[in-house]
PLY file of the C-alpha trace (Angstrom):
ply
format ascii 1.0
element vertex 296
property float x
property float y
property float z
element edge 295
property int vertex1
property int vertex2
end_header
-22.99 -30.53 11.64
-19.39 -30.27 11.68
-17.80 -26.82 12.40
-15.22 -24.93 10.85
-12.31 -23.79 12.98
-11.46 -20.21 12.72
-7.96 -21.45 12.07
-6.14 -24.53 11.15
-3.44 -26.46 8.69
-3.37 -29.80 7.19
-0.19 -31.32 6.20
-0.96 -34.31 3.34
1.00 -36.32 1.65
0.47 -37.64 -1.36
0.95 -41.60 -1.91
-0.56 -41.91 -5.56
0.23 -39.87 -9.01
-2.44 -38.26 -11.00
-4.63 -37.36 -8.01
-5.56 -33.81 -8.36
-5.18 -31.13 -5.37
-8.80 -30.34 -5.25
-9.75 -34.44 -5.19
-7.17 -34.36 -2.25
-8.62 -31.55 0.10
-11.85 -32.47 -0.83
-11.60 -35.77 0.78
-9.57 -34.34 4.12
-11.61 -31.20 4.62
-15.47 -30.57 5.17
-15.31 -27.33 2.29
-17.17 -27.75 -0.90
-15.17 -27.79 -4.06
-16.35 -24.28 -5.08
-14.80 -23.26 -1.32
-11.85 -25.16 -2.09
-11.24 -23.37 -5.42
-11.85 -19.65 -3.54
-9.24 -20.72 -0.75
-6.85 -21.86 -3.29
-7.46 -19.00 -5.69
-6.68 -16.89 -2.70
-3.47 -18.31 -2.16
-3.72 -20.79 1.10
-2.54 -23.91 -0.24
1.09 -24.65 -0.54
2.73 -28.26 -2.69
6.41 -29.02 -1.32
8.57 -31.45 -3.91
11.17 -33.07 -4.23
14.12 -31.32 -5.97
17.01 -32.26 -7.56
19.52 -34.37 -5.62
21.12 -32.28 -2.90
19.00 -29.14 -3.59
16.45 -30.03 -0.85
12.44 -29.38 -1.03
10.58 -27.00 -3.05
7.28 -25.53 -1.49
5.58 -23.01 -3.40
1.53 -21.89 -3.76
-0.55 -23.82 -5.67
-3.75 -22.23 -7.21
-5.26 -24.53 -9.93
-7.03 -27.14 -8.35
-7.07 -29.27 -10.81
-3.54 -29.79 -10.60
-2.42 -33.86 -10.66
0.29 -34.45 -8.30
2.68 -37.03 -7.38
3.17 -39.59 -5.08
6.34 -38.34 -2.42
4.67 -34.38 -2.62
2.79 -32.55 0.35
-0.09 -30.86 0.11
-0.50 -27.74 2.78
-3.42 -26.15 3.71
-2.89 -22.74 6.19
-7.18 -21.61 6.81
-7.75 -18.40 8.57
-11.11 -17.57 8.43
-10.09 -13.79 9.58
-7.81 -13.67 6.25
-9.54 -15.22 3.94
-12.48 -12.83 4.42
-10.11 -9.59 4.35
-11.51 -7.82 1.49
-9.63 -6.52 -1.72
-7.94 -2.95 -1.59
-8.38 -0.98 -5.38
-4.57 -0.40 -6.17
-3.95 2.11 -9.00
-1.79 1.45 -11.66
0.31 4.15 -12.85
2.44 2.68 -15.45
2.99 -0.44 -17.37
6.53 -0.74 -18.90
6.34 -4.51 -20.00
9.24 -5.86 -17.90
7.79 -3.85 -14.84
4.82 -2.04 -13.72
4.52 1.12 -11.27
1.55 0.60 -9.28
-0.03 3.46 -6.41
-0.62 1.21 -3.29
-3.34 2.57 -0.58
-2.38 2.45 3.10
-3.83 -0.59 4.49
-2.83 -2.90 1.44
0.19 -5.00 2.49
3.29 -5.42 -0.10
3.02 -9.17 0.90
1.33 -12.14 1.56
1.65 -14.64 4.07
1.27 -18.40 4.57
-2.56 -18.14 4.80
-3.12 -16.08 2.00
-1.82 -13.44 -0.80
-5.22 -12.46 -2.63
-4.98 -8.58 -0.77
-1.09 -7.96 -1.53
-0.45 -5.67 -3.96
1.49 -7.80 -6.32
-1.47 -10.18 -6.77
-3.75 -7.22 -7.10
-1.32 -5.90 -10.52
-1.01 -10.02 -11.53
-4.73 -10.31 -11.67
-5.32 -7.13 -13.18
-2.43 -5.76 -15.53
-3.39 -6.66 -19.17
-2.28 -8.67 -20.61
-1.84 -10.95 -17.97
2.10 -11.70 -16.51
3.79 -13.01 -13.39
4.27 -10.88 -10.64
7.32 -10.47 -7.84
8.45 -7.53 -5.70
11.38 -6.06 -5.56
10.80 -3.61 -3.02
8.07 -2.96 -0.23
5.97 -0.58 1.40
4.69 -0.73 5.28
1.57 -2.03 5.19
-0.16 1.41 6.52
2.05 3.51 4.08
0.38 4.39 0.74
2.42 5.29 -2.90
4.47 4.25 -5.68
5.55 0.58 -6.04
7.29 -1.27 -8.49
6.29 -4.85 -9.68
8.82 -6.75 -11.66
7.28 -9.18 -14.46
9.72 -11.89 -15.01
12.74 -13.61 -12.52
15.00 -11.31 -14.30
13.34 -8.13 -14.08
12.91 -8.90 -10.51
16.73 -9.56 -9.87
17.86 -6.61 -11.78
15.75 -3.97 -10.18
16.26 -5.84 -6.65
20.01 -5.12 -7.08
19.70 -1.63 -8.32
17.58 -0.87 -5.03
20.07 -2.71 -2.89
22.57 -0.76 -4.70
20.40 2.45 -4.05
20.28 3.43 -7.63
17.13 4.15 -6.90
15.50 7.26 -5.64
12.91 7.61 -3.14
10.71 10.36 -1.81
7.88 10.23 0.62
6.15 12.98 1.97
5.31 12.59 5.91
3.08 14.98 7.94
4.10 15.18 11.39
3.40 16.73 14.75
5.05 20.24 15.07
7.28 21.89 13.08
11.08 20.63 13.04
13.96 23.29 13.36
16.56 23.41 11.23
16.42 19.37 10.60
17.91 18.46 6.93
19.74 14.91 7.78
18.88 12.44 10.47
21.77 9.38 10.38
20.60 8.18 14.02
21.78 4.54 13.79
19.13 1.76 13.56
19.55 -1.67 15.00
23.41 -1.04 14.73
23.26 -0.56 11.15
23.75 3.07 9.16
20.27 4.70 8.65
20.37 7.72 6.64
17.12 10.03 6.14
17.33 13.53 3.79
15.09 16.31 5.24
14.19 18.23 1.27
11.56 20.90 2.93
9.49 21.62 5.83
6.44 23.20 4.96
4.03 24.30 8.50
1.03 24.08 8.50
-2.49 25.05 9.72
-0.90 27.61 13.11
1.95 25.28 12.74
0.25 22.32 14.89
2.11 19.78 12.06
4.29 20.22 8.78
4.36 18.41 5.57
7.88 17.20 5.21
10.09 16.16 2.17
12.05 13.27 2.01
14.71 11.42 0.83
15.39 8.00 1.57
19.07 7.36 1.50
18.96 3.55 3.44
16.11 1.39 3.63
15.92 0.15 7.31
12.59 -1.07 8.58
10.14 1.81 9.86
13.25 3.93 8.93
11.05 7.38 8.22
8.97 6.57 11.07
11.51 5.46 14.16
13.95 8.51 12.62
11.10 11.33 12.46
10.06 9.67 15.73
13.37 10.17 17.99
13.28 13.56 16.50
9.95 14.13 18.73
8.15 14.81 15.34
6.40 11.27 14.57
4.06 10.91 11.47
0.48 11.48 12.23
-1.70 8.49 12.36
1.44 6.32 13.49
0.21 3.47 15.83
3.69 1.89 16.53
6.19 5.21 17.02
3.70 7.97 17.70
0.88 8.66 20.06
-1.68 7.69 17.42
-4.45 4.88 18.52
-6.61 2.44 16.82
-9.69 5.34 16.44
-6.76 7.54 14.97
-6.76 8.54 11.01
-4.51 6.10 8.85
-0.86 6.56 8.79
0.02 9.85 6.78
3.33 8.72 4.81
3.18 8.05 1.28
5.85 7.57 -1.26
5.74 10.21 -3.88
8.73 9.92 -6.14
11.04 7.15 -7.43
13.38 8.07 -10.60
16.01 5.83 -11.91
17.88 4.77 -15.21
15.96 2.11 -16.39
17.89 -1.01 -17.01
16.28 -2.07 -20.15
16.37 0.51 -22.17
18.82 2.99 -20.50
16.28 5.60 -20.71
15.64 8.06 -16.93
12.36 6.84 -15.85
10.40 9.43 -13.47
7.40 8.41 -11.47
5.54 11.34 -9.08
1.92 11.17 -7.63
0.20 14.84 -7.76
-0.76 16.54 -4.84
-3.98 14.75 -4.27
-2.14 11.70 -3.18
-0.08 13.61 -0.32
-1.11 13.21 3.03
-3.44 15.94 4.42
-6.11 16.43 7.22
-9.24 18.53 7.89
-9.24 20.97 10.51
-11.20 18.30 12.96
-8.26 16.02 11.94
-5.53 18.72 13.03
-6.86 19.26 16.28
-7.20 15.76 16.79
-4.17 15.07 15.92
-2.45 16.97 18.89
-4.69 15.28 21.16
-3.38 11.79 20.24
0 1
1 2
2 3
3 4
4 5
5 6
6 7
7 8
8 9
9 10
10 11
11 12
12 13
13 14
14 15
15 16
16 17
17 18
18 19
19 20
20 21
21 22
22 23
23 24
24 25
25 26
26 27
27 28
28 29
29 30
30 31
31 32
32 33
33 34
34 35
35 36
36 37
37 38
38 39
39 40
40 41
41 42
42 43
43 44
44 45
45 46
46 47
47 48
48 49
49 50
50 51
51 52
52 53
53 54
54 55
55 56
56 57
57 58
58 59
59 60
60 61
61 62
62 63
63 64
64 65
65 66
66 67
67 68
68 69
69 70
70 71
71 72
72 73
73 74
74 75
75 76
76 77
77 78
78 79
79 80
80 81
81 82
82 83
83 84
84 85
85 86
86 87
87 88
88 89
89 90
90 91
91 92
92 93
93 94
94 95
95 96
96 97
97 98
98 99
99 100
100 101
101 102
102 103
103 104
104 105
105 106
106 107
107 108
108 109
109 110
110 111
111 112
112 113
113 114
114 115
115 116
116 117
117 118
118 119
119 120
120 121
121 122
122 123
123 124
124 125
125 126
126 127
127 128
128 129
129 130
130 131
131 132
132 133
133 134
134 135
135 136
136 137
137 138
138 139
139 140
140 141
141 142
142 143
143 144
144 145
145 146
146 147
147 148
148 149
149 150
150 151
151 152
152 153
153 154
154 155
155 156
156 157
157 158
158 159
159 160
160 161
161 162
162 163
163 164
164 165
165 166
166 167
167 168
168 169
169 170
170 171
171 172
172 173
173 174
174 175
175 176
176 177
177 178
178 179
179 180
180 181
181 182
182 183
183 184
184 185
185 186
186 187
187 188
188 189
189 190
190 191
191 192
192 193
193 194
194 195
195 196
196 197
197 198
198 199
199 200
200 201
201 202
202 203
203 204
204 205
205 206
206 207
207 208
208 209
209 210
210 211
211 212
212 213
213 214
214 215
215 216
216 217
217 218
218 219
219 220
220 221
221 222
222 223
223 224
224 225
225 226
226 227
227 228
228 229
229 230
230 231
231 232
232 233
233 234
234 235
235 236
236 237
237 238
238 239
239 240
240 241
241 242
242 243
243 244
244 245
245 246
246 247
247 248
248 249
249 250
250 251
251 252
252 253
253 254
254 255
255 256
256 257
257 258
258 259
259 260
260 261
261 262
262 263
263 264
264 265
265 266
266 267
267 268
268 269
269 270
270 271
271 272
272 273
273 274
274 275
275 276
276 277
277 278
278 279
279 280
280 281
281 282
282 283
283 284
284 285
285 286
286 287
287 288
288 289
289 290
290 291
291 292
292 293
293 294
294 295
């Protein structure tokens, strides 16, 4: 009986045309066909090509196993066990404007995929499940353990024109955070991160519960990694729940940030476009949680 490492890749190349990618990994791994079709399906296997003369090699996922290839291509196979197991978040989707969708991502689903797999990331969740049925590429992302609004282009040209509008920051974003304490007189924090201008809006500081945390406004003005976390953090306020800046550990409640807001002017019809989750999506705890929560 042969076992199954936990983890492993095969690099094959391909030395005859019309042989299909399933035929292929059949013959180099011990999976079934129907396993073969799962791991592809869930985004494992990779084909690198050939491109045009001086442009270098193409490698992008390959799903359909029935797929012939050609002699000169590489077929990649990246098996995690661990990944391939994770199971499926339920994203929401809160609007479908044909060239994009607005999608509410829970904390825990990542914005990405990696080499071993895409099949939890959000933008495969809304290209499996938006109807009708269209391509799907980010333009923007969310920390994995931050929940809220996300946009998903639907063609190579929404996704470049809403990629440069956020890089432009003609987009607005608002999360709301609930921290430890209550902040004083904190409306701007422009603490430099990694040498590079980092610019976070304080809106409103609302205490509560005997003021052991406060639900916080904000505006995001940059878009640094962590940025609402490391800032709110060096403030001595960090989010509750957060594992990496805070005090929070692995028995701790899940991160509570979650973008609320975006508005923009669309650019395909010109028209303001205004996205906001109601309260029920803002982060909150129980009383057990509060207490907890100082005790991190």
């Amino acid at each position: 009986m042969n076992l199954v490492p936990e983890q492993f890749e095969k690099h094959l190349s391909i030395s005859n045309n019309a042989i299909t990618a399933i035929d292929v990994l059949a013959e180099h791994t011990s999976f079934s066909r129907q396993q073969i079709k799962k791991i592809m399906q869930k985004g494992a296997v990779w084909l690198s090509s050939t491109a045009q003369a001086g442009q270098g090699t193409s490698t992008q996922r390959l799903r359909r196993a029935s797929k012939p290839l050609n002699a000169g291509q590489v077929l990649h196979l990246y098996y995690n066990a661990k990944i391939l197991a994770q199971v499926d978040f339920n994203a929401q989707l809160i609007a479908d404007e044909g060239d994009y969708s607005v999608w509410f991502k829970p904390s825990g689903m990542p914005s990405q995929g990696s080499k071993y797999g895409d099949h939890t990331a959000i933008y495969r969740w809304a290209e499996t499940h938006i109807q009708p049925q269209r391509n799907a590429f980010l333009v923007h992302r969310l920390d994995k353990a931050t929940s809220g609004l996300i946009l998903i282009a639907h063609s190579k040209k929404a996704a470049r024109m809403l990629s440069k509008m956020f890089s432009e920051r003609s987009i607005h974003k608002y999360y709301k955070a609930l921290v430890q304490g209550v902040p004083k007189n904190l409306e701007r924090i422009d603490t430099p991160l990694e040498n590079k201008p980092a610019i976070t809006k304080i809106l409103s500081i609302t205490p509560c519960q005997n003021n052991t945390h406060s639900l916080l406004d904000i505006q995001l003005l940059t878009g640094r990694k962590h940025q609402i976390r490391q800032h709110l953090a060096k403030e001595n306020h960090p989010i509750i729940g957060d594992r990496l800046y805070g005090q929070a550990n692995k028995q701790s409640i899940n991160l509570c940030l979650s973008a609320y807001k975006i508005h923009f002017i669309s650019p395909f019809d010109s028209q303001e476009k205004h996205y906001e989750l109601n309260k029920t999506f803002y982060p909150s705890l129980t009383p057990e949680q509060a207490i907890n929560s100082t005790e991190s």
